[in-house]
C-alpha positions as CSV (number, residue, x, y, z in Angstrom):
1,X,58.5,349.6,123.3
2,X,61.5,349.5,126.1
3,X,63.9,347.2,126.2
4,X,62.3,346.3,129.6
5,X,59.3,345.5,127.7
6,X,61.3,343.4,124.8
7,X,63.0,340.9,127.6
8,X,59.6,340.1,129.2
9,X,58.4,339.6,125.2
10,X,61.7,337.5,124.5
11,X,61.3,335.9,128.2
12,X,57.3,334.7,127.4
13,X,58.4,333.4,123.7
14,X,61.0,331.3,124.9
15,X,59.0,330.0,127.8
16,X,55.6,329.1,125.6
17,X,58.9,327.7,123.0
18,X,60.4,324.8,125.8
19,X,56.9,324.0,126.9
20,X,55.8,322.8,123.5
21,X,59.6,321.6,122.5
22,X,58.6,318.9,125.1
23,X,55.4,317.9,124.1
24,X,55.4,314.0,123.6
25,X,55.8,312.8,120.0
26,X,53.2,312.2,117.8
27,X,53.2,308.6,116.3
28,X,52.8,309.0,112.0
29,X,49.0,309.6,111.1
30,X,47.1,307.6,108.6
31,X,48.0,309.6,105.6
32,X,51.9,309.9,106.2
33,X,51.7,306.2,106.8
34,X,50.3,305.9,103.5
35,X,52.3,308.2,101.2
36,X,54.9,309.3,103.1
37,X,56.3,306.9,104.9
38,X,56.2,303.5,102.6
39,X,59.3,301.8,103.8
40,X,62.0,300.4,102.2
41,X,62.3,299.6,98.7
42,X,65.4,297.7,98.6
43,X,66.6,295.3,95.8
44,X,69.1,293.5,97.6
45,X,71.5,293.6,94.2
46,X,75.0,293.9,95.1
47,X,78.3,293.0,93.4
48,X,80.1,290.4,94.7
49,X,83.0,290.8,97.0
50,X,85.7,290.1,94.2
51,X,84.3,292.7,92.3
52,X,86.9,294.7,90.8
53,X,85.5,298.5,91.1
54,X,84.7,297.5,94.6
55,X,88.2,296.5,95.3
56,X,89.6,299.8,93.4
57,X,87.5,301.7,95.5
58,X,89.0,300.2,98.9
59,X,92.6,300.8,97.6
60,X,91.8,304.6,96.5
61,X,90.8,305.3,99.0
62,X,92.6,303.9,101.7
63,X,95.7,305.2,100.1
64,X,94.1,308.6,99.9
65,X,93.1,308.6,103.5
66,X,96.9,307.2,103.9
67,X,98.3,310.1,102.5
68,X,96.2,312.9,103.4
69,X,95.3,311.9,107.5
70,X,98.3,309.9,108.5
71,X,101.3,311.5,106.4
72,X,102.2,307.9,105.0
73,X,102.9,306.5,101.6
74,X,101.0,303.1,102.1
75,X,99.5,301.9,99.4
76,X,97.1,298.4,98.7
77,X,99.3,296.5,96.0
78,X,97.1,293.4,95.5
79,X,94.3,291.4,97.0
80,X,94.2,287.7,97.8
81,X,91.9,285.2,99.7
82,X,88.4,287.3,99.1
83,X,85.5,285.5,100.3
84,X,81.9,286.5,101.5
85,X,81.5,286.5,105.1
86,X,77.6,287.4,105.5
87,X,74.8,288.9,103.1
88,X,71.9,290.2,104.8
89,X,72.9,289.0,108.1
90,X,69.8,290.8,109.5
91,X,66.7,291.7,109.5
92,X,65.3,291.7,106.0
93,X,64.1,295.0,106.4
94,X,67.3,296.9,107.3
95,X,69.7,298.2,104.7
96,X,71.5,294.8,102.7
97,X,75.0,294.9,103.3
98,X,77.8,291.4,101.7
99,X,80.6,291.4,104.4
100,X,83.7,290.5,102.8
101,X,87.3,289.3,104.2
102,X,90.3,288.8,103.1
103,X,93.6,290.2,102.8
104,X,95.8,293.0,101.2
105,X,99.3,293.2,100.2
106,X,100.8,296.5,101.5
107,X,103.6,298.3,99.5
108,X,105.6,297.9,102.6
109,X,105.4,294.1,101.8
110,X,103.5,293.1,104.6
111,X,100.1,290.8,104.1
112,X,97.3,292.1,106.4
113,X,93.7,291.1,107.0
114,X,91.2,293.6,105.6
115,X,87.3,293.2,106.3
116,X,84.9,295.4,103.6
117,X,81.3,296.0,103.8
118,X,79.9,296.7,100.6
119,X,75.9,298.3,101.4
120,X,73.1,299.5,99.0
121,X,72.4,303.5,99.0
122,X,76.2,303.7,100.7
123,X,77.4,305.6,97.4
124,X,77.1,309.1,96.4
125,X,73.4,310.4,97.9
126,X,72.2,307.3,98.2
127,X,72.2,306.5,94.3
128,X,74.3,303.5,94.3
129,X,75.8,300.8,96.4
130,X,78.9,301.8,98.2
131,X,81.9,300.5,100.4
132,X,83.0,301.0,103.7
133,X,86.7,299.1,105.0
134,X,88.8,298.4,107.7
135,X,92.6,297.1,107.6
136,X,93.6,295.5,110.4
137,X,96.8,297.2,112.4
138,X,95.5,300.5,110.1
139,X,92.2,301.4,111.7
140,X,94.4,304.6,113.2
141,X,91.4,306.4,114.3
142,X,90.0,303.2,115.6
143,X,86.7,304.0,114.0
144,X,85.6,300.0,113.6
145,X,88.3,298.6,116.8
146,X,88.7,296.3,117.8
147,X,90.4,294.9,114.7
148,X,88.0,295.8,112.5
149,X,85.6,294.1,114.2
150,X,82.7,296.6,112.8
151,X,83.2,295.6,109.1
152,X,82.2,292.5,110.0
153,X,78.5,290.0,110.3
């Protein structure tokens, strides 16, 4: 075959290809409905905000991300004032997430309001609960701006 030949092959494929990429979605049928797509199956069981592992976690990790994205020594010394702010704020369906506040003592001696969420299937593949953070004046990347306003109900 030519390579003239081969373009008018590759040409048709991709044409027959964009036509049925843009076919409308199918909604689930009656068997994935049934097996495959059964919902949730959450327990709602999540530590409490004072938790200890979930406040090691916070100040592991915050010191890691500290050291390793922003060049700094900054370090969570102690917690103080933890309180829950919201548990399942939402529909009962969605994921359950406790919102927690309260604040952190820096190692530069300077108190500062942190705001944690801590969420069922967050941890490692899904297998445990997990928790996400936000320190307010240290949201560098501004991923939950503005102050922290995304770790919270």
């Amino acid at each position: 075959m030519s390579i003239k030949h081969h373009l008018i092959a590759v040409a048709a494929l991709g044409t027959i290809l964009s036509a049925v990429s843009h076919a409308p979605a199918q909604a689930a049928n009656w068997l994935e409905k049934n097996f495959w797509l059964s919902g949730p199956r959450y327990s709602g069981h999540l530590p409490e905000c004072h938790d200890s592992s979930a406040l090691s976690q916070i100040a592991s990790r915050f010191a890691g991300k500290e050291y390793k994205f922003w060049n700094s020594g900054l370090t969570i010394v102690n917690f103080d004032r933890i309180h829950e702010t919201g548990n399942r704020p939402w529909n009962p369906d969605t994921i359950p997430r406790r919102f927690c506040s309260g604040r952190a003592l820096l190692s530069d001696g300077v108190w500062r309001p942190v705001h944690y969420l801590i969420g069922e299937d967050f941890g490692m593949i899904g297998a445990t609960w997990g928790v996400e953070w936000c320190v307010v004046g240290l949201d560098r990347d501004w991923a939950n701006n503005p102050a922290c306003r995304m770790m919270r109900p």
